[in-house]
N, C-alpha and C positions, 0 to 999 in steps of 0.2 A: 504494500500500500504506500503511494508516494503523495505527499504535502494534504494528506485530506484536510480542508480547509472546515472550519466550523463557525457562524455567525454569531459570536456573543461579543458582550460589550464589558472587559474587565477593570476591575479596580483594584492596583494591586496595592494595598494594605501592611503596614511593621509596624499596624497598633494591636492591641491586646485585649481578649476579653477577660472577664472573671472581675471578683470585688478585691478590695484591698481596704484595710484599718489605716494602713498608713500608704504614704507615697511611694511609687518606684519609677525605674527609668529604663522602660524595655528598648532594648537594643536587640538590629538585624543578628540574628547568631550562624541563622541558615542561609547563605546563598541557593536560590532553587534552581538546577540547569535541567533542561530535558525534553522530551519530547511531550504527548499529548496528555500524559500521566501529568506530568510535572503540570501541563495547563489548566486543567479543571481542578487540579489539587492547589491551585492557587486562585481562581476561581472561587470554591468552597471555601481557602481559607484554611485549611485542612490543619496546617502546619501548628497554625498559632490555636486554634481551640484545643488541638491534643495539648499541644504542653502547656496549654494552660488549665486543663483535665488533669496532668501531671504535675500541676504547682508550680511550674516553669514558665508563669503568665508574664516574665521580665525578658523570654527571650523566642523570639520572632524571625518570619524569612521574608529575605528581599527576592523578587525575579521581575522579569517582565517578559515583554511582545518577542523579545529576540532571544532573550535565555529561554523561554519555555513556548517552544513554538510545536503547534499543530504540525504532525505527520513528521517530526525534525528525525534524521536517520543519524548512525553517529559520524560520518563523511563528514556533516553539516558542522558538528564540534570541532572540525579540522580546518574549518576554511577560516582566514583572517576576521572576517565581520564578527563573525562569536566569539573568536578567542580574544579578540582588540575587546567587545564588552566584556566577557569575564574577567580579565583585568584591569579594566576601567571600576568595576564596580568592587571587586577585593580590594584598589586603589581606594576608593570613597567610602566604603564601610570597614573602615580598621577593627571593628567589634566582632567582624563573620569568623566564625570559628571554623564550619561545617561546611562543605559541598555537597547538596543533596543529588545527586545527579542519578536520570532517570531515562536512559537512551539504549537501544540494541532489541527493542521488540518492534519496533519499523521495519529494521532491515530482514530480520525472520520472515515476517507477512508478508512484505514485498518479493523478495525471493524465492522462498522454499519452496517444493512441491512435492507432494506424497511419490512422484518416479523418480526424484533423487535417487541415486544408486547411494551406496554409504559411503564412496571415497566424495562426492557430489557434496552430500551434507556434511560429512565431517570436515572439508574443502569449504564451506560455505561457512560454519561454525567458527571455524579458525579464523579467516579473513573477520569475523564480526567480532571477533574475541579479540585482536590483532587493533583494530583500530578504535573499542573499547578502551584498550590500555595503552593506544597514542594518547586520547583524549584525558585519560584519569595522569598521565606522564606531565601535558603540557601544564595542569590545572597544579600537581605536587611542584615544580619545577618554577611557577608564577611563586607560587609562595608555600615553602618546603614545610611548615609546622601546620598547614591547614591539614583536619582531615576530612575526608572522601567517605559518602557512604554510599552507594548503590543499592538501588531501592528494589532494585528486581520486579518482576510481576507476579499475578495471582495465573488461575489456570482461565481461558477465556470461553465465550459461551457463544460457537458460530451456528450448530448442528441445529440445536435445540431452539434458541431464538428464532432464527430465518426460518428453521423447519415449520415455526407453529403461527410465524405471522401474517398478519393479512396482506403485507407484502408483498412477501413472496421474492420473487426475482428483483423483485423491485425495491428491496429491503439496501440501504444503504451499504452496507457490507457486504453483501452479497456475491461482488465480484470478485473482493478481498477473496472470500471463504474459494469463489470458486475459480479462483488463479491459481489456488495452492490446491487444488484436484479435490476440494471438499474432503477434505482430514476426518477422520472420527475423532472420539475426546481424547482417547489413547493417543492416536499418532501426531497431534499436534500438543497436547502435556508432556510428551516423553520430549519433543526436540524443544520446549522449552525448559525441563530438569537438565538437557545437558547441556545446554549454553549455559545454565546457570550456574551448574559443577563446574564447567571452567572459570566464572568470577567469582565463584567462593573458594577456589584453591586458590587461587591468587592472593585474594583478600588474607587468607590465613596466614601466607608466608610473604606477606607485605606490610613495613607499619603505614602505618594512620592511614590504611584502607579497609574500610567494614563492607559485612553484606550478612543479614540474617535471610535467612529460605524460609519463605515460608507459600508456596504454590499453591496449597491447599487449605490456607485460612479460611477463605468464603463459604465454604463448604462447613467447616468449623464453627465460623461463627453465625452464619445462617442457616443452616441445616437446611433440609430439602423434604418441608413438610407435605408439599403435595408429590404424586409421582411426577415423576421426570416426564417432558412433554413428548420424548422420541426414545428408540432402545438405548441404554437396556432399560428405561423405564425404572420405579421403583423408589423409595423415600429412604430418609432419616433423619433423624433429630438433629438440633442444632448441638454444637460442644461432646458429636460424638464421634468423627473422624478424627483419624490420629495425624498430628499435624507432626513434621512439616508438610507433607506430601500429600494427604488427605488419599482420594482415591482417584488415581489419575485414569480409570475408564469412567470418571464423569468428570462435567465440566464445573467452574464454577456457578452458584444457582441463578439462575435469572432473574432471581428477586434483587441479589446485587448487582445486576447491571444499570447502567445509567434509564432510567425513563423518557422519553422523546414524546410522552401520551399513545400516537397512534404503533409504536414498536420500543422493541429495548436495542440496548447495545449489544454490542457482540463482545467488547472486550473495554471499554471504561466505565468505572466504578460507581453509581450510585455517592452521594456524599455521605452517606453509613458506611458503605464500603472502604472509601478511601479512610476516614475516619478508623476501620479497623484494620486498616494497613500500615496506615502511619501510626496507630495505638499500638501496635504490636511493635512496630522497629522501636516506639520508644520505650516498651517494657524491656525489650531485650538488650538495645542498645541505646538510644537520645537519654534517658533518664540519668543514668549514673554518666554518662559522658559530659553533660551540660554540667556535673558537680564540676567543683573548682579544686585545689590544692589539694584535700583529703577530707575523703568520707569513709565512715564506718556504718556498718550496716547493725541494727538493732541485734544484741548480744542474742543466748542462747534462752528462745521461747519463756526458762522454770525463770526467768530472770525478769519477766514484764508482766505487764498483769493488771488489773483490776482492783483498786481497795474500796472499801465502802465504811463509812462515819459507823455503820449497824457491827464492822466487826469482819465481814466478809472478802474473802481472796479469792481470786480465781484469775487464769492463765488468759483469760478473755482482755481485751483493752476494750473499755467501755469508760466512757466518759459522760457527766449528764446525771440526771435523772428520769429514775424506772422503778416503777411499781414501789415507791414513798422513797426508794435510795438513792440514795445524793456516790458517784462514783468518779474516779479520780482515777488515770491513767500513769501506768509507771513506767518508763522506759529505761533499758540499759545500756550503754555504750562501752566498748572497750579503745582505750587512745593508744594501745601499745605503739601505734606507729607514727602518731602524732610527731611532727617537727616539732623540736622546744625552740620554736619562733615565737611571734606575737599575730596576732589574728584578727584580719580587718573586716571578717563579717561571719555569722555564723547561724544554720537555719534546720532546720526539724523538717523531712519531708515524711507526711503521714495520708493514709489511705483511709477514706471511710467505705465501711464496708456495709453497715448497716444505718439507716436513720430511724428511729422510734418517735414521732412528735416530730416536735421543732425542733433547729438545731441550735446545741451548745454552743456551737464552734463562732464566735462571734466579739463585740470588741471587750465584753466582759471576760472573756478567758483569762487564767493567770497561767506561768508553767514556774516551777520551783527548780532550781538544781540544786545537787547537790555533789562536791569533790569528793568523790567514793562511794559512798551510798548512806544512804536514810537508812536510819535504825540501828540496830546492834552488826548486824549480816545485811551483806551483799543479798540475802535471799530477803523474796518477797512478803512480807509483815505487814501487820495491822499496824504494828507500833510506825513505819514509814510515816506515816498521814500526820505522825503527831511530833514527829524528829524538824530538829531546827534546820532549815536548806543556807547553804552559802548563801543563795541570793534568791528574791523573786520578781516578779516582774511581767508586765502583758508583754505578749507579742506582737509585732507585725502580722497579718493575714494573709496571704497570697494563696491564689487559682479560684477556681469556679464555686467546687463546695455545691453545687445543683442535684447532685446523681449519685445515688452508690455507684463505688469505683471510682468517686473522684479524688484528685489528691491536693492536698493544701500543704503552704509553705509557712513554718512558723517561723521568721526573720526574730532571732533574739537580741537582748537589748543585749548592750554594749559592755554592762559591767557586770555581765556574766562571763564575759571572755577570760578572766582570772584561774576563773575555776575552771576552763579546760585544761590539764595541764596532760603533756606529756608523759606517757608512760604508766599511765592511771586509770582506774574505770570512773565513768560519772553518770548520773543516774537523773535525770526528768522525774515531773508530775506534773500532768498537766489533767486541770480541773475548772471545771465551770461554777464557781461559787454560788453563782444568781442562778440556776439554771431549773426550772419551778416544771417544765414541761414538754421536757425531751431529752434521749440520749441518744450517743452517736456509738457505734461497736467499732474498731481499729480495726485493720488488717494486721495482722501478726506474723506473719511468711509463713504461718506452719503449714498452709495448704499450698500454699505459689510463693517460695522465699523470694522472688520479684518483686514482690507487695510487702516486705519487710519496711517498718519504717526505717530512714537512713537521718545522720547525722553530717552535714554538710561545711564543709572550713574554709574560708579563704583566709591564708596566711597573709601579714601584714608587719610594718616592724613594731616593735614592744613600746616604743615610746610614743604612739599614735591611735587615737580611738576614732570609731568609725563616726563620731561625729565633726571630725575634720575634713574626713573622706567625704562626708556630702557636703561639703562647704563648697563655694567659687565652682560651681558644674559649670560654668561657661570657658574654663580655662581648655585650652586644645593643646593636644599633644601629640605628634604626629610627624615622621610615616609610623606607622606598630602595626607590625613589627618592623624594626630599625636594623641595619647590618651597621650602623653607624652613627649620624649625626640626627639628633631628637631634637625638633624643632617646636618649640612651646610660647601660646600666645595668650597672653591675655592674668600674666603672670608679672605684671612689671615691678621691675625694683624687688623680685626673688632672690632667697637662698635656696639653694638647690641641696639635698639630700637625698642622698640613691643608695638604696638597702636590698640587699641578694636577696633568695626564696627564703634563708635563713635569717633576716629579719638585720643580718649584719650590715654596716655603715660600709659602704667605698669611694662614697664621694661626697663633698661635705664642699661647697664651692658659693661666689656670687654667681646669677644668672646671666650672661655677657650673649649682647648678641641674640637674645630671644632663642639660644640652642645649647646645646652638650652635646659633647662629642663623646659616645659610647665603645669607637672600634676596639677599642682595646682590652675591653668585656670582654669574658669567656661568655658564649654564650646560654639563652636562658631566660628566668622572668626575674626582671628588678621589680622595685617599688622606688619612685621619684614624688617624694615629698618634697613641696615646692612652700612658701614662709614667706611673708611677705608684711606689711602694716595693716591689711584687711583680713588675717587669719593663714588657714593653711591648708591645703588637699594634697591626697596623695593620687597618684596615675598609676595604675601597670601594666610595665610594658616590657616586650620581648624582644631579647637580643638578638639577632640572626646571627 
């Protein structure tokens, strides 16, 4: 299939849904490149409502008309006009972290045909695999510490669609399906499993290139309640094909294809659909990737828990009130690998799993810590609830918080940072005081350790608190990543101080010239605390 042109009218979007107690500053994280995937997935929006589903509502993707173009083959990531934008645009967003790139099922549909001989396809595979990893080369080689996810596809749905619509011949895809000699589900699911075996072998013995498989999600997560509309016919429920693969003699269901009214698609996704494609990369992958310096994943299940004012324990995280209990949340972290740096932000990502009522989760929330744990023992106690905490304090709220399964970001205050220390376990409670008419239940990893709550760090230096960090947000800092000279505006009449990942001092200077010249850094992330007569903020930024 070559440039299928499609009539919509886009807005592409790097703001953010979900609420917040207090303020944030979402920034571009994902660059979106790709073909017609990449364009309705910007279209829907796709990107920024998952992670912010995921508590990740501060980081957002940029693309547009020419990164994410209808029918784009990966040839097209080769020619100057594309690669001149994707570098113009890693130029202007120094915040993109990520290349979500979504290219190589054009050149498949286009080409392939069921009388392929195997040296044909496998000849055919290779050339698309081939210029795959020109593309993913030119993008690491713009700028070597980005990384590259390839989003892969699901299984598509030619047979079964066209088969049953009123159509017919006339069915928009139609010529697609029948260029490629009209495939069954089998013969065109298995030549997309093995183009995909070749970018996830890659992916594994290449850093900062991911790819989770997942072909058979749709299938998964919409099950196929009615029979199938052509052979082999026949149902099943949703969340009961084994993923990755699901079952590749059917296609995905047509329930997740796109809707048009009078037909479906053949192979783009419904905005549920994409929404459970990009949920799934970021269960597997975007979630812990988007953490910062060090995260620890909530300690071992007998370690969190549940306590209740009435006397009661249990392994449940339930927060709120239920049936007259007032219930408080305990989490545990282990820091064995914590940096003994200093720490310029620090956040609780937690999963609701259940809502009973209304929800706790709100600006009365408190969370307690505590350096080591509440009570006599590390283990879970009544006497906790009653034990003095280092410090207490509300949190910041971040992500949606609409839907079980959504996740929320608890942004902790500032003078909790003390008590993370290095080398130590430290222990949360988080409790609804007010909370007269609802409870929330946690996800606890014990069914899917993906849903484990995680404990999130951004290291920073010891002598700096994150309310400097939000000081002077007009100051620009800039190229970052730097192989060299950091050019900083809006900073006049600074003292310039630059502290390693380990929070250590190496440059202690006047500001001269609106820049600093970094080449002689080992490369890496500094912190540039910048001092001035109007206060102080800190930057960080990457050395190349």
């Amino acid at each position: 299939m070559k440039k299928l042109l499609l009539s919509f009218s886009i807005f592409f979007s790097i703001s953010t849904q979900g609420f917040s107690q207090c303020a944030e500053n979402p920034q571009p994280k994902v660059l979106l490149v790709g073909d017609s995937w990449a364009f309705f997935m910007s279209v829907d929006q796709t990107i920024n409502t998952v992670f912010s589903k995921w508590g990740h509502s501060d980081c957002t993707f940029y693309t547009n008309l020419t990164l994410a173009e209808n029918g784009a083959e990966t040839d097209d990531f080769l020619t100057p006009a594309k690669q001149n934008e994707i570098l113009a645009k890693l130029d202007e967003y120094p915040s993109i972290e990520f290349v979500h790139l979504s290219i190589g099922g054009n050149d498949a549909l286009g080409d392939w045909n069921i009388n392929y001989t195997q040296e044909q396809t496998d000849t055919l595979i290779e050339d698309i695999s081939q210029r795959l990893l020109d593309v993913i080369t030119f993008i690491k080689n713009a700028r070597p510490n980005i990384k590259i996810f390839w989003s892969g596809y699901v299984y598509p749905n030619f047979g079964e669609v066209i088969e049953t619509s009123v159509l017919g011949e006339n069915h928009p895809f139609f010529g697609t399906w029948d260029g490629m000699g009209q495939p069954t589900f089998q013969q065109i699911n298995d030549i997309l499993n093995v183009f995909s075996h070749r970018a996830e072998v890659y992916a594994d013995t290449t850093d900062n290139v991911d790819y989770v498989k997942c072909p058979g999600l749709l299938q998964y997560t919409f099950g196929q309640p009615d029979p199938l509309g052509v052979l082999p016919g026949g149902s099943y429920p949703a969340f009961t094909q084994p993923l990755p693969f699901g079952d590749p003699t059917y296609p995905s269901p047509k329930e997740s294809m796109r809707d048009y009214g009078i037909t479906k698609d053949c192979f783009h996704l419904s905005p549920k659909g994409y929404r459970d494609f990009i949920g799934y990369h970021t269960q597997k992958y975007y979630h812990k990737a988007l953490m910062h310096d060090f995260y620890a994943v909530a300690d071992s299940v007998t370690l969190n828990g549940s306590l209740s004012v009435n006397g009661s324990v249990s392994d449940l995280l339930r927060m709120g009130e239920l049936n007259s209990g007032n219930y408080a949340s305990l989490l545990t972290f282990n820091l064995a690998t914590l940096a003994d740096t200093g720490i310029a932000k620090a956040s609780i990502f937690i999963r609701r799993e259940e809502l009973a009522g209304e929800t706790p989760i709100n600006s009365a929330m408190q969370v307690r810590i505590k350096a080591g744990y509440f009570g006599s023992s590390i283990a879970l106690e009544t006497a906790d609830l009653l034990a003095q905490p280092s410090a207490q304090g509300t949190p910041c709220i971040f992500g949606t918080n609409q839907d079980d399964g959504d996740w929320v970001r608890l942004e902790l205050p500032d003078f909790f940072y003390p008590y993370l220390q290095a080398g130590n376990r430290v222990q949360f409670i988080l409790e609804a005081p007010t909370a007269t008419s609802g409870s929330v239940l946690f996800s606890n990893g014990s069914a899917e350790p993906d849903f484990a709550p995680v404990l999130d760090i951004t290291y920073g230096p010891k002598t700096v608190g994150v309310s400097e960090v939000k000081n002077n947000v007009l100051i620009d800092v800039y190229p970052n990543p730097t192989t060299g000279f950091l050019n900083i505006k809006g900073a006049d009449n600074a003292n310039v101080e630059v502290y390693d990942i380990l929070g250590r001092p190496v440059l202690n200077a006047q500001l001269v010239n609106q820049s600093i010249n970094l080449s002689n850094f080992a490369p890496g992330v500094y912190f540039v605390r910048l001092v001035n007569a109007t206060g102080a903020v800190i930057r960080k930024v990457v050395k190349q």
